[in-house]
C-alpha positions as semicolon CSV with decimal commas, in nm:
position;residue;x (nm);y (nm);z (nm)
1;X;17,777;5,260;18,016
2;X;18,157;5,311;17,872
3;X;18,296;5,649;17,973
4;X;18,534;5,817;17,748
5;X;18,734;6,138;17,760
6;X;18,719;6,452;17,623
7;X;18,981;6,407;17,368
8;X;18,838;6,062;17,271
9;X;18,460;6,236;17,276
10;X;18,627;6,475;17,043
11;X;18,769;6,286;16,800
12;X;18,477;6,019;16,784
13;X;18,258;6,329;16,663
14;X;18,464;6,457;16,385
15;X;18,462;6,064;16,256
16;X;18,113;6,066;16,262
17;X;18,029;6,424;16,116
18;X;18,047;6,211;15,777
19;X;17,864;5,968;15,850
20;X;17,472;5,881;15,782
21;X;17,200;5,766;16,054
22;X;17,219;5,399;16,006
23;X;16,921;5,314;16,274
24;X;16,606;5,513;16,311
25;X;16,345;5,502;16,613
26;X;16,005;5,606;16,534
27;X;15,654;5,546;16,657
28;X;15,697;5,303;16,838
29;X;16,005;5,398;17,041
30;X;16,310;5,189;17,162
31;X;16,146;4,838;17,105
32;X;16,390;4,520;17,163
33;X;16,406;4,501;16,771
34;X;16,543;4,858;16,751
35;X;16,828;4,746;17,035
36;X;16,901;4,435;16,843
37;X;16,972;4,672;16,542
38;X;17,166;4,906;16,747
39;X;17,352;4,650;16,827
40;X;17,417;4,456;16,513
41;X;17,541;4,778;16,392
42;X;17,800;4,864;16,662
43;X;17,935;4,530;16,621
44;X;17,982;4,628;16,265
45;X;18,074;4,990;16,246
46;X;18,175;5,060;16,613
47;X;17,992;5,441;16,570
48;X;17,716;5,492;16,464
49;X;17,439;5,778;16,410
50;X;17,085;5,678;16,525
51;X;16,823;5,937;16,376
52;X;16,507;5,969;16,668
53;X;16,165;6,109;16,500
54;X;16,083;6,277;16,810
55;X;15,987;6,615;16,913
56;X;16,088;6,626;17,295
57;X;16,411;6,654;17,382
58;X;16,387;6,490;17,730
59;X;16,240;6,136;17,533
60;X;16,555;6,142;17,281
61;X;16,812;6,226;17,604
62;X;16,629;5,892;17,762
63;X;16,687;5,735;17,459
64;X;17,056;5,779;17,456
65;X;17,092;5,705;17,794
66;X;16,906;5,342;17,744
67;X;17,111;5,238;17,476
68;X;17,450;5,330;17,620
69;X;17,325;5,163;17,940
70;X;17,177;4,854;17,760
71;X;17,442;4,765;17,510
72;X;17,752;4,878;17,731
73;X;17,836;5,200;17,502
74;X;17,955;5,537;17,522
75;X;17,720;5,837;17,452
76;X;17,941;6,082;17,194
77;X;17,707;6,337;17,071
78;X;17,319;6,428;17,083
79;X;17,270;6,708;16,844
80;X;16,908;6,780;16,700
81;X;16,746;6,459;16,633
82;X;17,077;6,251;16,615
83;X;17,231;6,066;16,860
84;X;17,616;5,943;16,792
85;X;17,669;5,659;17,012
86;X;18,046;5,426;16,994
87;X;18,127;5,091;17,122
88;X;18,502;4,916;17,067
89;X;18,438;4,624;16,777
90;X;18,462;4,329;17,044
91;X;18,787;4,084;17,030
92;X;18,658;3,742;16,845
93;X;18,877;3,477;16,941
94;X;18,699;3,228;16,736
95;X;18,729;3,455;16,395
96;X;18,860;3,233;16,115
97;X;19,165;3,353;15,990
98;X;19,244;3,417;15,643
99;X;19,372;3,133;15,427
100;X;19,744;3,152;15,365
101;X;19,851;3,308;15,043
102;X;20,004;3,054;14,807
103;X;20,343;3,051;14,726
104;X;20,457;3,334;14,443
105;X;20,618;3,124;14,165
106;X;20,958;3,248;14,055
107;X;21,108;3,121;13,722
108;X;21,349;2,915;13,872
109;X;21,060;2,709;13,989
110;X;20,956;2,666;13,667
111;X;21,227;2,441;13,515
């Protein structure tokens, strides 16, 4: 589980005030498929919200505490039924770069 400071806690949770639950665990809990979304979206958005539809606070606290543990992320904020939860977007060395821009054309090229 990353730890993070105060000041980093801080300003991870006035980033995310705006933002939407983009994961939701129901019925059927934390299942592997629910982790696997988890993590897609950390690898995309780096925080995320995760809405729990559960009534006991002790279940959504375990909750938090699995998928910081099992996807190496820091726990920002459990408030109500939402759990904010960041991970740093990881380093791809093998990300294609972007094609270079073609040459800008003056008029002296032209002639």
């Amino acid at each position: 589980m990353l730890q993070i400071s105060s000041e980093q806690r801080r300003q991870l949770r006035a980033q995310a005030h705006a933002l939407a639950p983009v994961v939701s665990i129901a019925r059927h809990g934390l299942s592997d498929a629910v982790l696997k979304e988890i993590d897609a979206s950390l690898k995309a958005h780096e925080l995320i919200k995760i809405r729990v539809y559960n009534d006991e606070r002790a279940a959504r606290e375990g909750h938090l505490t699995t998928i910081c543990e099992a996807l190496n992320a820091a726990p920002v904020q459990h408030i109500g039924k939402l759990l904010v939860v960041w991970r740093p977007r990881p380093k791809d060395t093998n990300a294609r770069k972007a094609p270079p821009k073609p040459e800008r054309r003056t008029k002296s090229s032209y002639q």
